[in-house]
C-alpha positions in Angstrom: 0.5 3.1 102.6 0.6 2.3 99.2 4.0 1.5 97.3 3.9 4.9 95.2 3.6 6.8 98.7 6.3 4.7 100.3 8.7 5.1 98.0 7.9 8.3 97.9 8.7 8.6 101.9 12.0 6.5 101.9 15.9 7.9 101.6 18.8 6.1 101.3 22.3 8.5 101.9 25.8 7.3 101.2 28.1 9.4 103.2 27.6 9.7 107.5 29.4 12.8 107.7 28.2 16.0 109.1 26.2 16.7 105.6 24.7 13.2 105.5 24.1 12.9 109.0 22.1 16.4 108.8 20.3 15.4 105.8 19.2 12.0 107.7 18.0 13.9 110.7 15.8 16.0 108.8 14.5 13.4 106.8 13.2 11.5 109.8 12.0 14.6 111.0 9.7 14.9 108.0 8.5 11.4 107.9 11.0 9.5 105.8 12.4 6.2 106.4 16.5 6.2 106.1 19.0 3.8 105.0 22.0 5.0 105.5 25.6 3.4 104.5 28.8 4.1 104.3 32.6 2.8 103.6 33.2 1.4 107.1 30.3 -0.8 107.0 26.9 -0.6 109.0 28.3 -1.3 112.3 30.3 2.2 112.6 26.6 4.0 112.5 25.1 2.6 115.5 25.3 5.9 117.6 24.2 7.6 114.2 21.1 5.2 113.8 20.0 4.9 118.0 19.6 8.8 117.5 17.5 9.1 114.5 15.6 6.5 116.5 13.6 3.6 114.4 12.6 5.4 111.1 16.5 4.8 110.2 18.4 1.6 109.9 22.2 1.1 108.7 23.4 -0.7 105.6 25.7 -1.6 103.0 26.5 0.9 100.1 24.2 -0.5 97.4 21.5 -1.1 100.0 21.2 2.7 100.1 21.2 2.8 95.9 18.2 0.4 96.1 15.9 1.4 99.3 14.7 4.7 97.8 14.2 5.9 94.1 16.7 8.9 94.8 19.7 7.9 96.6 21.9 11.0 98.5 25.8 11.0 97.5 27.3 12.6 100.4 31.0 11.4 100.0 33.7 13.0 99.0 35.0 12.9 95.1 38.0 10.6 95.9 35.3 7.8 97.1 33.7 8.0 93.8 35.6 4.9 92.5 34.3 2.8 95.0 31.1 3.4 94.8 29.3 0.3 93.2 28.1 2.4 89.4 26.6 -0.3 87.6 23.6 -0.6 90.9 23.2 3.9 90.4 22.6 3.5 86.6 19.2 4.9 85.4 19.1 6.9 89.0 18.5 10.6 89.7 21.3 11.2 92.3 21.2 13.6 94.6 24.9 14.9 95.4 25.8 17.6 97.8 29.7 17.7 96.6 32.0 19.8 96.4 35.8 19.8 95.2 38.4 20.4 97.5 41.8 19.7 96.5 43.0 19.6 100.0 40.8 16.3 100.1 40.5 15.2 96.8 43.8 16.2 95.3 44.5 18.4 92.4 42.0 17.5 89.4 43.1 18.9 86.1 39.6 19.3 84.2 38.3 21.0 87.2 41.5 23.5 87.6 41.3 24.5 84.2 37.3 25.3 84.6 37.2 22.8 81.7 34.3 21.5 83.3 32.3 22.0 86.6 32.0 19.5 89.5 28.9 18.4 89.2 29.6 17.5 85.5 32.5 15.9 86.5 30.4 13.6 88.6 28.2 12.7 86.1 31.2 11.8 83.8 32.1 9.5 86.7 28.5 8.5 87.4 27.2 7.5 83.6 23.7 6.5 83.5 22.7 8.5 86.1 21.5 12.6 86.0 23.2 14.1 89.0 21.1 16.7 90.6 23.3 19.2 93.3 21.5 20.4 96.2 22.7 20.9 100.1 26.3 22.2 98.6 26.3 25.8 99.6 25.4 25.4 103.1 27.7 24.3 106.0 26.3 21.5 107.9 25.3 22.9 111.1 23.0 25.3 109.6 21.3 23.1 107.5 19.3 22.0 111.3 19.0 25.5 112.1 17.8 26.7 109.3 15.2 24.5 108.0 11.8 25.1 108.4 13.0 28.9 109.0 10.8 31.9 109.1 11.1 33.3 106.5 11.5 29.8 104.3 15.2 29.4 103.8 16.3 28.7 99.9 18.4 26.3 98.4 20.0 26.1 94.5 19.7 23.2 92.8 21.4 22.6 88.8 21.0 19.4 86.9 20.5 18.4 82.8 17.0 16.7 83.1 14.2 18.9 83.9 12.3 16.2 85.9 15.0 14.6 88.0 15.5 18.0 89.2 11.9 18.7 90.3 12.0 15.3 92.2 15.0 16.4 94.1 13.7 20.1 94.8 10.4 18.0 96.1 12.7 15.9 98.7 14.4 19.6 99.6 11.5 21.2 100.0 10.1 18.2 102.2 13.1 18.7 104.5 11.8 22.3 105.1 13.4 24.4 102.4 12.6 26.8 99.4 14.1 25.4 96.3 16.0 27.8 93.3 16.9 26.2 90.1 20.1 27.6 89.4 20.3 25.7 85.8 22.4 23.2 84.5 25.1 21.4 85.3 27.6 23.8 83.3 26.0 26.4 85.2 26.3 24.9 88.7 29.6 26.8 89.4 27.2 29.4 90.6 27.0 27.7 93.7 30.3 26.3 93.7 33.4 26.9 96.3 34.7 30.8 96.7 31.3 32.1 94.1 29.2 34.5 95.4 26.4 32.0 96.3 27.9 29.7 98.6 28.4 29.1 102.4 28.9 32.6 103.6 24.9 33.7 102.1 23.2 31.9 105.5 25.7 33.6 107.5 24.4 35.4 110.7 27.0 37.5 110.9 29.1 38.1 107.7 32.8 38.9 110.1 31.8 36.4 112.5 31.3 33.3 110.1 34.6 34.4 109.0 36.5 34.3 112.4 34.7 31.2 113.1 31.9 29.6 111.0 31.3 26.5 113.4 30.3 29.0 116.1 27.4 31.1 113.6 24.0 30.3 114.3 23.1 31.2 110.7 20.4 32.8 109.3 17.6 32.7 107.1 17.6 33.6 103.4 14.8 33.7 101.0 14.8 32.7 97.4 14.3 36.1 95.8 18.2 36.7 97.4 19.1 33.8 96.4 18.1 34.5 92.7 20.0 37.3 93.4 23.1 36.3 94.8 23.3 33.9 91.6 23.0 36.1 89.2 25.6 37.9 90.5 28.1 35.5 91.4 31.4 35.0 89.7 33.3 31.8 88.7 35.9 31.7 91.0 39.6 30.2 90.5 39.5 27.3 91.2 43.7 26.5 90.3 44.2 29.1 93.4 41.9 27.1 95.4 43.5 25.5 98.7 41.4 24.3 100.6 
C-alpha cells in the first residue's frame, strides 16, 4: 500500500461516545485503520477497541489529529478548549456537533442566531475548515442505516469547496449518499429542531417520538433530503432546552 492509499484508509476520531463509537465501527467495516482518543486517556477504550478488533488501536488526543489527514471531532462543545488547537491547524475537521445548552450551557452568539454552530466552531478551531457531517442522525441508526437500500443521504456544509468533497468521500466510504447543504452560515439547515434533522430517518414518525432509542429507522434518499432542506426553517434556538 502506498502512503497516498494509506492515508487515504486511516481515521483518527476524538470523541468515544455513541456518535464516535458508530463512526469507528463503520470505518473498520469499510477498511479503515482507527485511532481513536479521548479525554479519559486510552486505557478507558479497551472494551471499545477489543470490539472493533485489530484495524483500531487507542490513543492520546493529538495522536488522533496526526494518524489520519481528516481527524473526526465527536465531542461535545464544552471540550473544545481542551482540545490541543495549535496540532488541528491547517486540518479539514470533520465535526458531527451539535449545541445543546442542557450540555454545553447557554451560548449567547448561538441564542441570538448571530452565528451558526458550525461557525462557531471554526471561530474556536482557527486554522482549520470545519466540515459537519453525521449531525442529523441519532447514533443508533447510523449502523442501521448504512449501506441501506435505497442509499441513505447525509448533509454536509463547510466554507472550502475541497475539504468538503474529502469529507463527503470518507461518508460515502462508510456507506452513505452525501448532500451538500452549503456553507457554514447555511448549516442551520440541519441544525437542532429544523426540518432536516433526526426525525427524517425515522421509521415511524409517532414512534421515534414516544421513544427514538427503540426506532429501527429508515432509509432516506438524497432527492428527500434536498427536499427536506429546502424546506427547513431556522428554529429558535433561545427556546431550545435540551
Amino acid at each position: 500500500m502506498d502512503t497516498k492509499e494509506n492515508t487515504m484508509k486511516r481515521i483518527g476520531i476524538i470523541g468515544s461516545g455513541a456518535i464516535g463509537a458508530a463512526i469507528a465501527r463503520l470505518a473498520v467495516a469499510a477498511d479503515y485503520d482507527v485511532l481513536i482518543a479521548n479525554s479519559r486517556g486510552p486505557e478507558s477504550l479497551t472494551e471499545l477497541i477489543a470490539e472493533l478488533g485489530p484495524r483500531a488501536r487507542a490513543g492520546e488526543v493529538r495522536d488522533a489529529i496526526e494518524f489520519s489527514d481528516i481527524p473526526v471531532l465527536a465531542v461535545p462543545l464544552v471540550a473544545y478548549p481542551e482540545l490541543p488547537a495549535d496540532a488541528l491547524v491547517g486540518r479539514t475537521i470533520l465535526s458531527t456537533g451539535n449545541y445543546y445548552p442542557s450540555r454545553d450551557g447557554r451560548i449567547a452568539q448561538l441564542d441570538s442566531l448571530e452565528t451558526t454552530t458550525a461557525e462557531y466552531e471554526q471561530g474556536l478551531l482557527p486554522g482549520t475548515r470545519i466540515v459537519k457531517a453525521f449531525n442529523n442522525i441519532v447514533a443508533h441508526h447510523i449502523p442501521r442505516l448504512a449501506a441501506s437500500q435505497p442509499r441513505t443521504a447525509l448533509p454536509t456544509a463547510g466554507d472550502d469547496a475541497d475539504a468538503k468533497q474529502a469529507v463527503a468521500t470518507i461518508v460515502e466510504d462508510l456507506g452513505f449518499d452525501t448532500v451538500d447543504a452549503g456553507t457554514l452560515a447555511e448549516s442551520w439547515t440541519f441544525e437542532p429542531e429544523s426540518g432536516a434533522y433526526t426525525a427524517i430517518y425515522a421509521a415511524s414518525q409517532e414512534g421515534f417520538s414516544e421513544d427514538f432509542l427503540a426506532d429501527q429507522g429508515a432509509p432516506l434518499a438524497a432527492d428527500r433530503l434536498r427536499e427536506l432542506l429546502a424546506a427547513s426553517h431556522r428554529p429558535d434556538v433561545a427556546a431550545r432546552q435540551f
